[in-house]
Backbone and ligand atoms as CSV (ligand in chain L), in Angstrom:
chain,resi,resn,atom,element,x,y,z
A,1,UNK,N,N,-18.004,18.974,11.221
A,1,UNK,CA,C,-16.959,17.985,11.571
A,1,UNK,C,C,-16.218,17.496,10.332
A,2,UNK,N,N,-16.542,17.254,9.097
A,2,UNK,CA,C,-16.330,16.720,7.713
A,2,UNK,C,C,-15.266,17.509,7.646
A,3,UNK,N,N,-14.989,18.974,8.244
A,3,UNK,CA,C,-13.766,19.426,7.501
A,3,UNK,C,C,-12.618,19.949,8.526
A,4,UNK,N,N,-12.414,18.954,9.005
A,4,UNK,CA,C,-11.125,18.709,10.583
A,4,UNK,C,C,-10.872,17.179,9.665
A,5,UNK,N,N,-9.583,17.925,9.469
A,5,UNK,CA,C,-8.602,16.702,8.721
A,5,UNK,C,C,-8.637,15.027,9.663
A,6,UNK,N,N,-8.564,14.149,9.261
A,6,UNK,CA,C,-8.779,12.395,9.547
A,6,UNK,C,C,-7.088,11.966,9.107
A,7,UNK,N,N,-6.965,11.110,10.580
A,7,UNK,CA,C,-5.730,10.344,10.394
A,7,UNK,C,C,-6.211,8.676,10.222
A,8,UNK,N,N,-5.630,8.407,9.489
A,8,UNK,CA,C,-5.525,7.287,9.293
A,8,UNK,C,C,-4.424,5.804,9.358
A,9,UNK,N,N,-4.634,4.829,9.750
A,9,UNK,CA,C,-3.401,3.786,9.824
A,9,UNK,C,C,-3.393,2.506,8.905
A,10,UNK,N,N,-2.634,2.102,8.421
A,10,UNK,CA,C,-2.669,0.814,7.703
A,10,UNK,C,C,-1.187,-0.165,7.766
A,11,UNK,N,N,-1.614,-0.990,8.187
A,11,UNK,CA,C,-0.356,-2.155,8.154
A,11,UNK,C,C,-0.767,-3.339,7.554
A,12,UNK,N,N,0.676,-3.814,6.702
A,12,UNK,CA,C,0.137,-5.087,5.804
A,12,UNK,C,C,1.670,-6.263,5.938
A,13,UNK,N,N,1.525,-7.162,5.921
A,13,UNK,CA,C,2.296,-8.247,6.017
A,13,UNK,C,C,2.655,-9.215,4.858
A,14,UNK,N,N,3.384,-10.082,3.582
A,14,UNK,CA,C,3.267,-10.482,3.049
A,14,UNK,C,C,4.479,-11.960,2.783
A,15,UNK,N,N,4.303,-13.116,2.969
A,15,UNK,CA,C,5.285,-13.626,2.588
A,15,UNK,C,C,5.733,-13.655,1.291
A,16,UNK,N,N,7.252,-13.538,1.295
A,16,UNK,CA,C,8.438,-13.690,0.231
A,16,UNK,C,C,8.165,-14.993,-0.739
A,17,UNK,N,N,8.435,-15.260,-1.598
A,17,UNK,CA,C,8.506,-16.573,-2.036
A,17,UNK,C,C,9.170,-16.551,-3.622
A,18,UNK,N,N,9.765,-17.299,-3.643
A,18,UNK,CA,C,10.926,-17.430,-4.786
A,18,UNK,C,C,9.917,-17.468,-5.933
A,19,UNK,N,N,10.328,-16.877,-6.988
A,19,UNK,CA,C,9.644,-16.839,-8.489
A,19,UNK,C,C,8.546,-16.347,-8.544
A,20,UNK,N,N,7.957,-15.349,-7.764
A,20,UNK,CA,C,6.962,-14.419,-7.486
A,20,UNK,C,C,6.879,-13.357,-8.308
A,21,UNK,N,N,5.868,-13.124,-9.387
A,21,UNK,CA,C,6.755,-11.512,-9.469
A,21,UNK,C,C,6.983,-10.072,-8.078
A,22,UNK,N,N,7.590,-9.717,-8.464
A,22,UNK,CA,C,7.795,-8.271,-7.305
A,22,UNK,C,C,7.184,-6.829,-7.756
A,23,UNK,N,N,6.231,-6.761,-7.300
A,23,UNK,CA,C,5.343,-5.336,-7.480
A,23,UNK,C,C,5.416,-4.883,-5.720
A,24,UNK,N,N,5.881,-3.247,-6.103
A,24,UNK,CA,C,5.906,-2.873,-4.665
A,24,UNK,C,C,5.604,-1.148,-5.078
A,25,UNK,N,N,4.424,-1.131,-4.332
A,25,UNK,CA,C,3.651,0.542,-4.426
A,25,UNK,C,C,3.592,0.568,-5.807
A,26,UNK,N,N,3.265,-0.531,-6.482
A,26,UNK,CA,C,2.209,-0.396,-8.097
A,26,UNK,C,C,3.608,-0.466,-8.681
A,27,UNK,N,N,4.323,-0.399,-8.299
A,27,UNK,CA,C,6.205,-0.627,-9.298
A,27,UNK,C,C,6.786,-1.829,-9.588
A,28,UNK,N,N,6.774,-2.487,-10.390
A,28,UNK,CA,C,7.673,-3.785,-10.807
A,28,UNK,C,C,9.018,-3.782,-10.634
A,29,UNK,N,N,9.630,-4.929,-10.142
A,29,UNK,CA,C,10.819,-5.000,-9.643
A,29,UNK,C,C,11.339,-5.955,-10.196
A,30,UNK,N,N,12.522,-5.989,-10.526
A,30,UNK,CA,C,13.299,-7.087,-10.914
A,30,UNK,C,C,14.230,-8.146,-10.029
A,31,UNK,N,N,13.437,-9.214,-9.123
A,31,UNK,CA,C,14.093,-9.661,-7.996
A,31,UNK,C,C,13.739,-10.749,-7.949
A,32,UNK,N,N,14.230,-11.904,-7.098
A,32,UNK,CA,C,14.648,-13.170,-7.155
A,32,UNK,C,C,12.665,-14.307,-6.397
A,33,UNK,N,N,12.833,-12.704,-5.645
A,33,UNK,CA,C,11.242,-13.294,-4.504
A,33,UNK,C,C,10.468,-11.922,-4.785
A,34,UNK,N,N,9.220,-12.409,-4.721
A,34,UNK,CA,C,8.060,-11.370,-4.527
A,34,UNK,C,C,6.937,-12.517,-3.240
A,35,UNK,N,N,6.192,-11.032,-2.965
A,35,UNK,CA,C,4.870,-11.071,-1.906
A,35,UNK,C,C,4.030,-12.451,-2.700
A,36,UNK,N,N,3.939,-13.088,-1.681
A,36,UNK,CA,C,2.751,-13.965,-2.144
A,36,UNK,C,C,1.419,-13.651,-1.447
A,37,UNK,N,N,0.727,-13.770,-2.452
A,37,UNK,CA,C,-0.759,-13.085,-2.172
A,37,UNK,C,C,-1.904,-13.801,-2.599
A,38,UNK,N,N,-3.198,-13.522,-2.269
A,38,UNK,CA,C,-4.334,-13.830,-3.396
A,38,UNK,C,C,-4.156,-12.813,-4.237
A,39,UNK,N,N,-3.838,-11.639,-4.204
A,39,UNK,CA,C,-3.946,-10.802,-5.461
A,39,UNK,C,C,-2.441,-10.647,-5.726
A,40,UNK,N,N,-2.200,-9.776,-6.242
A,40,UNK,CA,C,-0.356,-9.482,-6.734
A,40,UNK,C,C,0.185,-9.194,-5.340
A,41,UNK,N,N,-0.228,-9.159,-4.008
A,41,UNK,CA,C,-0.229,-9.077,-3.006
A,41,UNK,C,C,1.242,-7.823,-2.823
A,42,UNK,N,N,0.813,-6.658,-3.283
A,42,UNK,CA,C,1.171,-5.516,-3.112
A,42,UNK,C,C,0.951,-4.729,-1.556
A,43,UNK,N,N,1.841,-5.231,-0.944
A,43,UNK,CA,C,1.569,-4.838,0.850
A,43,UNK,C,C,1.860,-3.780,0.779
A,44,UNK,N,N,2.692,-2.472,-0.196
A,44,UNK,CA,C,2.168,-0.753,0.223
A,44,UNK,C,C,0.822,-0.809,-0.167
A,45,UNK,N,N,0.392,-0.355,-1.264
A,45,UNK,CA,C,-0.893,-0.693,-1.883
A,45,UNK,C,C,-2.258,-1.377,-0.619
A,46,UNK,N,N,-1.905,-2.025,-0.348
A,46,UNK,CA,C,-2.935,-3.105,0.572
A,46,UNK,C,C,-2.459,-1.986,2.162
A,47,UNK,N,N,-1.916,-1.895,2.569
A,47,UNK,CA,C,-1.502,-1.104,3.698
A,47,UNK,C,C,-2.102,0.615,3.633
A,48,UNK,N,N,-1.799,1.120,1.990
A,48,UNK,CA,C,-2.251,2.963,2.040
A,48,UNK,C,C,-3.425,2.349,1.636
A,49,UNK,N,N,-4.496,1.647,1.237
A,49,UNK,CA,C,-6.055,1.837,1.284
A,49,UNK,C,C,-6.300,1.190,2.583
A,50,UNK,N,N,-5.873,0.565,3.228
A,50,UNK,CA,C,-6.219,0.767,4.812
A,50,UNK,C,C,-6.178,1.321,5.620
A,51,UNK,N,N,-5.097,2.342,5.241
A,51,UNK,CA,C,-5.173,3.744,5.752
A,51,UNK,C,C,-6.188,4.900,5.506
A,52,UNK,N,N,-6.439,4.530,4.312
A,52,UNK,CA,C,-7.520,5.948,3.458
A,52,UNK,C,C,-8.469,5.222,4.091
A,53,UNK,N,N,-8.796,4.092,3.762
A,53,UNK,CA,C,-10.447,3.584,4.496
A,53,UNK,C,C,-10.426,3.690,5.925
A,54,UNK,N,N,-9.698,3.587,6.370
A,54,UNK,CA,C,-9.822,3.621,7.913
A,54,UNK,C,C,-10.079,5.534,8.143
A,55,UNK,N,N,-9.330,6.141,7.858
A,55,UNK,CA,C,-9.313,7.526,7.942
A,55,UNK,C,C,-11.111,8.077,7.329
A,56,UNK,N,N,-11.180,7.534,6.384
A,56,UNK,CA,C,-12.544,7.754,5.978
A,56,UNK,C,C,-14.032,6.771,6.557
A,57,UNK,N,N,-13.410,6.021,7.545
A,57,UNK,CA,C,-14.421,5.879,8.727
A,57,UNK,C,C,-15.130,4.606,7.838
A,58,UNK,N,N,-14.275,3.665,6.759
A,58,UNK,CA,C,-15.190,2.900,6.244
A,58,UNK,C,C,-14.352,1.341,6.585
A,59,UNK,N,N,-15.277,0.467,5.774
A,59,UNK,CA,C,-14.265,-0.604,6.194
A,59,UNK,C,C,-13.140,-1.053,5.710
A,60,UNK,N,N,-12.635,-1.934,6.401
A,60,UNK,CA,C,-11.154,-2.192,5.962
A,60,UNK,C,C,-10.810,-3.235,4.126
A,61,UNK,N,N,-10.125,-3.096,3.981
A,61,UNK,CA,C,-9.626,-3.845,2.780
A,61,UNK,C,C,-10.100,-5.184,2.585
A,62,UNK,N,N,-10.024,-5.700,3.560
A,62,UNK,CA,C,-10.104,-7.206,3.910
A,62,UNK,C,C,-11.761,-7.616,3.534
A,63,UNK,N,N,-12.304,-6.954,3.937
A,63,UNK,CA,C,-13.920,-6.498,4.145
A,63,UNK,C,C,-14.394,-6.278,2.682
A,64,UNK,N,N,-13.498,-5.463,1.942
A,64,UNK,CA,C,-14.398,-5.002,0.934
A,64,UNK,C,C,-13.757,-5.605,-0.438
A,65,UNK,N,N,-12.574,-6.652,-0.312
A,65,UNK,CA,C,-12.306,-7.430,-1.242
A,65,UNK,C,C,-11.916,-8.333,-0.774
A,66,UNK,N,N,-13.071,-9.302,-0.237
A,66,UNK,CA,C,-12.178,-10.240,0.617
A,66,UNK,C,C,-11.107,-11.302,-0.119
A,67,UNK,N,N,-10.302,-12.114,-0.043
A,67,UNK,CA,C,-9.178,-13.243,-0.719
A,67,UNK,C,C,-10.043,-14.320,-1.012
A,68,UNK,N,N,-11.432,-14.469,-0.147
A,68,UNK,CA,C,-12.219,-15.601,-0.281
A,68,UNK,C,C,-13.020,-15.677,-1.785
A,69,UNK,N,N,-13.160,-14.691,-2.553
A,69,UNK,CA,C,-13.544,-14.031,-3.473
A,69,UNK,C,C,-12.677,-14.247,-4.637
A,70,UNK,N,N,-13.111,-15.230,-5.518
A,70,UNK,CA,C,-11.966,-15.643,-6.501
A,70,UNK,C,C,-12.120,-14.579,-7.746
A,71,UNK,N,N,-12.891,-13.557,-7.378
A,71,UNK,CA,C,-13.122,-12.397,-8.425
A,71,UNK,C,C,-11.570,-11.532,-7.953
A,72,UNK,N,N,-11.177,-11.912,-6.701
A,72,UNK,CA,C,-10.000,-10.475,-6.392
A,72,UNK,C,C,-8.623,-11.492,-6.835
A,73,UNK,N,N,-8.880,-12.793,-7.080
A,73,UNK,CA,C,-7.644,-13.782,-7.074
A,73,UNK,C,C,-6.534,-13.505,-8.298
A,74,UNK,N,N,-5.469,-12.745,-8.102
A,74,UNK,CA,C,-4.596,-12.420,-9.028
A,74,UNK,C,C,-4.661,-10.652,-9.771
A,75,UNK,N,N,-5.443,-10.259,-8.617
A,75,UNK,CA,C,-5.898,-8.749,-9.132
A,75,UNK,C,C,-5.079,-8.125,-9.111
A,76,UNK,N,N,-4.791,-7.025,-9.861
A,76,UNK,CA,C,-4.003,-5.499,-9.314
A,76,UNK,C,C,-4.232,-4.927,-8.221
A,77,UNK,N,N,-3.270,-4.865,-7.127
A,77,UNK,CA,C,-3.534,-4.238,-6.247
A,77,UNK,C,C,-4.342,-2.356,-6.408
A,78,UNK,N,N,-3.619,-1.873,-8.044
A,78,UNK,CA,C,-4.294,-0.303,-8.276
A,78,UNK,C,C,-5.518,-0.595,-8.561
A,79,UNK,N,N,-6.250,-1.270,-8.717
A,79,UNK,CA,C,-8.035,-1.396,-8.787
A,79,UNK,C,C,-8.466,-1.711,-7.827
A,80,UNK,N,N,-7.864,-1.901,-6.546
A,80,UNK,CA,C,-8.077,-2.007,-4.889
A,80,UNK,C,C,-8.189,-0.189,-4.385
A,81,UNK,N,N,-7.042,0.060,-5.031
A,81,UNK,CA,C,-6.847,1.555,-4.693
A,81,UNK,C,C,-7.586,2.716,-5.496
A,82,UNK,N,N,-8.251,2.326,-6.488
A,82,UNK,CA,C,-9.284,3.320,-7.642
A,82,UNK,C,C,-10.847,3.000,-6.715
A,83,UNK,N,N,-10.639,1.975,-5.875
A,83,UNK,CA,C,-12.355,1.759,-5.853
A,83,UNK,C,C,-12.045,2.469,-4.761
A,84,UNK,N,N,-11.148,2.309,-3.906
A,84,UNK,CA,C,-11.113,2.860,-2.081
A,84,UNK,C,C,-11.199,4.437,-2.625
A,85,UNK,N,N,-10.750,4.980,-3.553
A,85,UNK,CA,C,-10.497,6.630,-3.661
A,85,UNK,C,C,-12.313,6.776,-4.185
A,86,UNK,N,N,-13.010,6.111,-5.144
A,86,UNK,CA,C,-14.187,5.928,-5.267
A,86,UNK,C,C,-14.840,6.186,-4.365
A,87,UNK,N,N,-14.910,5.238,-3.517
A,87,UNK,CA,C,-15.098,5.725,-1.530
A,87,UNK,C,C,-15.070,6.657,-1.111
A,88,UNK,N,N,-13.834,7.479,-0.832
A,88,UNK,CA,C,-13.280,8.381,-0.595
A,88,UNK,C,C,-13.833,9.949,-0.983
A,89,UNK,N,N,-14.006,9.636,-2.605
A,89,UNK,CA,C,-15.181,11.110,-3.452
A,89,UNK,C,C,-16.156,10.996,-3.092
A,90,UNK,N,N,-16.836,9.930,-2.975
A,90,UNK,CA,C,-18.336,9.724,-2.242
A,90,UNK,C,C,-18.239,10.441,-1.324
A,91,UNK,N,N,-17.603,10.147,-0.156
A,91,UNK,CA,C,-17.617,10.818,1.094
A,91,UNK,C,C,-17.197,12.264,1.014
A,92,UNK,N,N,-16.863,13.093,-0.298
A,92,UNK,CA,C,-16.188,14.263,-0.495
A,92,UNK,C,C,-15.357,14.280,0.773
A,93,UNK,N,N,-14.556,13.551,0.432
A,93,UNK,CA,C,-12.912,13.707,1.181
A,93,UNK,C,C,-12.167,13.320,0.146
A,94,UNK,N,N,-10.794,13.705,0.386
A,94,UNK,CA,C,-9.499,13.664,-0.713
A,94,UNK,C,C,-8.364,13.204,0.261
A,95,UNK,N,N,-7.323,12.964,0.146
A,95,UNK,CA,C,-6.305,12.836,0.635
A,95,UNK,C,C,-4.846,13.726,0.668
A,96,UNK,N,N,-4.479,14.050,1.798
A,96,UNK,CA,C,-4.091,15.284,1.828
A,96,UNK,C,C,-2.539,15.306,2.012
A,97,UNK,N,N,-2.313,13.927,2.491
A,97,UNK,CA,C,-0.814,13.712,2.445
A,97,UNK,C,C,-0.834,12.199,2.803
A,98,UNK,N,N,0.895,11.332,2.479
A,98,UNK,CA,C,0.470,10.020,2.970
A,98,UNK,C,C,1.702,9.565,3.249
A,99,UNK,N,N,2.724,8.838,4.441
A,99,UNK,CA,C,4.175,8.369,4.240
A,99,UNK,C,C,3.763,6.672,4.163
A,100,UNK,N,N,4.610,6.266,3.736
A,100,UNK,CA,C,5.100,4.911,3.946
A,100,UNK,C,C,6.080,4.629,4.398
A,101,UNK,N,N,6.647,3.368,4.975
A,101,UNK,CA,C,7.309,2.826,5.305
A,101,UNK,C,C,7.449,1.437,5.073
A,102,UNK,N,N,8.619,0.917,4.279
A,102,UNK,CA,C,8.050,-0.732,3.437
A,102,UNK,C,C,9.549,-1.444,4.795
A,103,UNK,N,N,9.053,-2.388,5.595
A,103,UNK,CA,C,10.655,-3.238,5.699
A,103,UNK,C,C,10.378,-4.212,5.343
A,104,UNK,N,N,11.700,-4.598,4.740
A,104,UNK,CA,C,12.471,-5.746,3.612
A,104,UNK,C,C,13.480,-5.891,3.001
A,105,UNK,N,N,13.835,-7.170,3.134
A,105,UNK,CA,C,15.177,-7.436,2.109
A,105,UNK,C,C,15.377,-7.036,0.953
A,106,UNK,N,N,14.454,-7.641,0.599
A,106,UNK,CA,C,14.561,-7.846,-1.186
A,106,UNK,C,C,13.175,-6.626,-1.950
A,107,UNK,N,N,12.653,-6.372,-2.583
A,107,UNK,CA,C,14.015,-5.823,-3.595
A,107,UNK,C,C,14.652,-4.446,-2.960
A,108,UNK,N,N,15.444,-4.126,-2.992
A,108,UNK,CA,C,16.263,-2.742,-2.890
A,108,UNK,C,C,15.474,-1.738,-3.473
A,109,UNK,N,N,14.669,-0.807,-2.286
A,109,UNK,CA,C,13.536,0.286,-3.049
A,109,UNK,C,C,14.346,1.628,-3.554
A,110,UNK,N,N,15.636,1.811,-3.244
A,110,UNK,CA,C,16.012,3.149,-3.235
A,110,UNK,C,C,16.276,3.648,-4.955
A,111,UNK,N,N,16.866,2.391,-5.731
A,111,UNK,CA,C,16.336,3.246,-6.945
A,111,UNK,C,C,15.326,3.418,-7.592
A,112,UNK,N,N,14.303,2.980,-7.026
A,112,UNK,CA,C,12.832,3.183,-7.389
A,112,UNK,C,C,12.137,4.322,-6.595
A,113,UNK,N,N,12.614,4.858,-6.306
A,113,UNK,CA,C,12.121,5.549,-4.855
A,113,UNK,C,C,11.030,6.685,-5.612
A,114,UNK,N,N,11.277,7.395,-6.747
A,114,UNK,CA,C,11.068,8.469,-7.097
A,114,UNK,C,C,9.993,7.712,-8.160
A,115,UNK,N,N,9.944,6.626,-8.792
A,115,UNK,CA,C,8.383,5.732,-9.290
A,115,UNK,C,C,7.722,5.714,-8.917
A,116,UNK,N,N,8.666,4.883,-7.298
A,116,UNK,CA,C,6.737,4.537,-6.249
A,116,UNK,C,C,6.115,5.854,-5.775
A,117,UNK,N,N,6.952,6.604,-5.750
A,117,UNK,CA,C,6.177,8.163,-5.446
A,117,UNK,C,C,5.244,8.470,-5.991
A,118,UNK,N,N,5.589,8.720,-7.588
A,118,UNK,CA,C,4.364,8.998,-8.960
A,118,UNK,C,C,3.989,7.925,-8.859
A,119,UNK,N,N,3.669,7.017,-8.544
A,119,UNK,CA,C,2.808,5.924,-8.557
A,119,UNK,C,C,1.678,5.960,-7.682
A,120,UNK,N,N,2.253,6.386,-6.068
A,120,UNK,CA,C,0.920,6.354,-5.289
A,120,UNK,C,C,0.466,7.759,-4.957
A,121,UNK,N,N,1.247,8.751,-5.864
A,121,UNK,CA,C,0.496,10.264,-6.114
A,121,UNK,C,C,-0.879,9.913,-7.108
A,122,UNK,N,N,-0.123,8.702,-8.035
A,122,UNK,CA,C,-1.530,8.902,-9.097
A,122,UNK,C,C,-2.427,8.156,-8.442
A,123,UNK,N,N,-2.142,6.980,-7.720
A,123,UNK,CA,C,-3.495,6.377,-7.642
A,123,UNK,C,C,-3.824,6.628,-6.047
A,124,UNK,N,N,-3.630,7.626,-5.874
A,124,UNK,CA,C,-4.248,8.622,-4.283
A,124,UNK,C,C,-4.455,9.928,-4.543
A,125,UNK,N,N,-4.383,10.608,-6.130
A,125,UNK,CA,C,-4.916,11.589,-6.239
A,125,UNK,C,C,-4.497,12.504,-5.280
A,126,UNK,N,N,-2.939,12.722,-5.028
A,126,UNK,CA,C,-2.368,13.525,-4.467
A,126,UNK,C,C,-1.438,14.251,-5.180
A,127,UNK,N,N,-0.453,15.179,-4.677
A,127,UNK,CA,C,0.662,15.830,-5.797
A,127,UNK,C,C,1.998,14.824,-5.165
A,128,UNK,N,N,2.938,14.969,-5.655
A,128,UNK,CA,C,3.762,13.480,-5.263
A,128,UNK,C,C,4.514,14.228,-4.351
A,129,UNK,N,N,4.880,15.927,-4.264
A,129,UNK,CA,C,5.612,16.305,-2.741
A,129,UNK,C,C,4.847,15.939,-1.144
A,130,UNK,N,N,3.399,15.451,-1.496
A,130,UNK,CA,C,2.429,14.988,-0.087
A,130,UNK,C,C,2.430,13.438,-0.153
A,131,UNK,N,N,3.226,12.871,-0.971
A,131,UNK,CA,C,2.969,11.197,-0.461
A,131,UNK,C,C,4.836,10.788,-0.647
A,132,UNK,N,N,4.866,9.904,0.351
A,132,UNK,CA,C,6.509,9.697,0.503
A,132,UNK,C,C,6.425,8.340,0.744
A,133,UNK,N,N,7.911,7.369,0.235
A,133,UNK,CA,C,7.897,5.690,0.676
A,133,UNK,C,C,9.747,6.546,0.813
A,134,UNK,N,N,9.581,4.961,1.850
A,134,UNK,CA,C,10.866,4.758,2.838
A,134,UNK,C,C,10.988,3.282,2.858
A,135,UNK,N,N,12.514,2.709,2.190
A,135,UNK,CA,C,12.572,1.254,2.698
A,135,UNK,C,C,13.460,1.422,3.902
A,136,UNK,N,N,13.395,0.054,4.892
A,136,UNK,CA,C,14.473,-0.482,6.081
A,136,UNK,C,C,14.238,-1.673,5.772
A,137,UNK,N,N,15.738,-2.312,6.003
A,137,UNK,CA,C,16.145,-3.959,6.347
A,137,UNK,C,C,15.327,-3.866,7.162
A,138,UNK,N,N,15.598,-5.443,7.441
A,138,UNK,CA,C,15.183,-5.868,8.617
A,138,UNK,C,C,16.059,-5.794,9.796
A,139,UNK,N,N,17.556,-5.818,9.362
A,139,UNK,CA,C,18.399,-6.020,10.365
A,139,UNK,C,C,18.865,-7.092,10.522
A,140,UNK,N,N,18.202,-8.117,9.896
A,140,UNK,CA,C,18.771,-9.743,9.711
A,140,UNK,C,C,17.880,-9.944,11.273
A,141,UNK,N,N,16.756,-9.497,11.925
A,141,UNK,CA,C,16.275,-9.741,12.992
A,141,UNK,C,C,14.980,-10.205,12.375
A,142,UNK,N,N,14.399,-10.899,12.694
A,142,UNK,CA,C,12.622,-11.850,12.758
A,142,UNK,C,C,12.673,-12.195,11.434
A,143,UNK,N,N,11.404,-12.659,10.516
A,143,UNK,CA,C,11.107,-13.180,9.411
A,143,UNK,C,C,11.631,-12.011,8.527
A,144,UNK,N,N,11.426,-11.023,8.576
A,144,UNK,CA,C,11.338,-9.535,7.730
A,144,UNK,C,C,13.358,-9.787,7.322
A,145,UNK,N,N,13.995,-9.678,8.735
A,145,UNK,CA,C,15.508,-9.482,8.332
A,145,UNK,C,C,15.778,-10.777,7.697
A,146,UNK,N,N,15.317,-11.729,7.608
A,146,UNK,CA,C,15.645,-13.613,6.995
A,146,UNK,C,C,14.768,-13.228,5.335
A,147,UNK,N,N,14.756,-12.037,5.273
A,147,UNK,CA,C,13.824,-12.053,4.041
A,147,UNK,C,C,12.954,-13.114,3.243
A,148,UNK,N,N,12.087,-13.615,4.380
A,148,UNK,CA,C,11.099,-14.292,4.136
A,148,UNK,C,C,9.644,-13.697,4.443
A,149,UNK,N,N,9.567,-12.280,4.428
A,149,UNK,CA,C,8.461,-11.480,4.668
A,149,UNK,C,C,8.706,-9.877,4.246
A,150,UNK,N,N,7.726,-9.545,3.710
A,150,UNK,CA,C,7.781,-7.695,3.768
A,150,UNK,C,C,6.202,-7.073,4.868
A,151,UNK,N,N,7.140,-6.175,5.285
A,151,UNK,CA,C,6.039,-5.222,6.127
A,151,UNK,C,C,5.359,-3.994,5.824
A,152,UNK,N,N,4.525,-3.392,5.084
A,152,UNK,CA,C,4.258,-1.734,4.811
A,152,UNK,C,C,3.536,-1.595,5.853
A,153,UNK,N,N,4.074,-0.251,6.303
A,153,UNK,CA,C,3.187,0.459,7.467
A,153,UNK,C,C,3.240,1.527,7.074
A,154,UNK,N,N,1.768,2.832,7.009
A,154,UNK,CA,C,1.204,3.957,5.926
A,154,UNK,C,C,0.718,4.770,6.468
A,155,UNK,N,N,0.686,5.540,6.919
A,155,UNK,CA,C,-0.156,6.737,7.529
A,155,UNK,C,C,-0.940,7.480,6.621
A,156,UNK,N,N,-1.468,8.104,6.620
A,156,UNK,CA,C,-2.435,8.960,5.551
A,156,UNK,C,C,-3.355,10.016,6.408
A,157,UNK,N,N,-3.450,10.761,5.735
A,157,UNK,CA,C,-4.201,12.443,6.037
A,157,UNK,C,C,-5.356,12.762,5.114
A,158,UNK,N,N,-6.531,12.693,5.602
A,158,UNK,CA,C,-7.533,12.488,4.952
A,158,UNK,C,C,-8.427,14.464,5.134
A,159,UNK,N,N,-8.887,15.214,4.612
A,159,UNK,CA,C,-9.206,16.255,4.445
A,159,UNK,C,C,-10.878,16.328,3.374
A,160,UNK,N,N,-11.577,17.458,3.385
A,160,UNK,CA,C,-12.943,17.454,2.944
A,160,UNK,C,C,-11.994,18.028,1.277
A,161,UNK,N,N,-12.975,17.513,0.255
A,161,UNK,CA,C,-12.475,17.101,-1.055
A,161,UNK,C,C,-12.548,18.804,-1.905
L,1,MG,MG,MG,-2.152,-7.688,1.801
C-alpha cells in the first residue's frame, strides 16, 4: 500500500494587520499589512504542511506546534516545514508534486511568483516544475476581498521516498 501515491489537503486563514511584516511561501514582501500570527503566520507554509501531514496520515500542524506553546511564538514558518518533511523521510515518503492557491489583496504575488516557487521546491524537497503558487483577489467580496484576511488552500501528492 506505501507505494500508491497519497493526496493530501491543507487550508489556512490569517488576519491582515497594518505594520506586520509580509512573508508569503517563505518570501518577504514589501507591503503595508502582513498575516498576523503566533508565528510569522505564513498561511502557504502553514496550509502545504497540512497538506504533506495530512497526506502522510499524521497529525495536523496545529497538533504538532501548537500557538499555545510560546517555544513556536514568532517562529519561521520554514522550521514548521523542515520538521513536517522530517516526518515525511521517516515514513519513507517524499513529495511528488504540490499547487497552491493564496487569495488576497495585499501583497501582489505575481512578481514573486517564480521565488515562492524555489522556495517551497526547497523546503518540500521537490524540483520547482512539481510545486506551483497562484494568487486571486478576493473580488472586493467577504473579509479576503476588504483585505483584512489571506486564504492558502494546497494540495499535495505524497509518493514512497
Ligand atoms: Mg496558520
Amino acid at each position: 500500500m506505501n507505494d500508491l501515491p497519497r493526496i493530501g489537503l491543507g487550508i489556512d486563514v490569517h488576519r491582515l494587520a497594518e505594520g506586520r511584516p509580509c512573508i508569503v511561501a517563505g518570501v518577504p514582501f514589501d507591503a503595508d499589512r502582513g498575516p498576523l500570527g503566533h508565528s510569522d503566520g505564513d498561511a502557504v507554509l502553514h496550509a502545504a504542511c497540512d497538506a504533506v501531514l495530512g497526506a502522510a496520515g499524521l497529525d495536523d500542524l496545529g497538533t504538532l506546534f501548537s500557538d499555545r506553546d510560546p517555544a513556536n511564538r514568532g517562529r519561521a514558518s520554514a522550521e514548521f516545514c523542515r520538521s513536517t518533511m522530517a516526518l515525511v523521510r521517516e515514513r519513507r515518503l517524499r513529495v511528488l508534486s504540490m499547487d497552491c492557491v493564496l487569495e488576497t489583496e495585499v501583497p501582489k504575488l505575481k512578481p514573486a511568483r517564480a521565488a515562492m516557487r524555489a522556495r517551497l521546491a526547497e523546503l518540500f524537497e521537490v524540483p520547482v516544475d512539481r510545486v506551483n503558487i497562484k494568487g486571486k483577489t478576493g473580488e472586493k467580496v467577504d473579509a479576503i476581498g476588504r483585505g483584512e484576511a489571506m486564504r492558502a488552500t494546497v494540495v499535495v501528492l505524497l509518493g514512497p521516498a
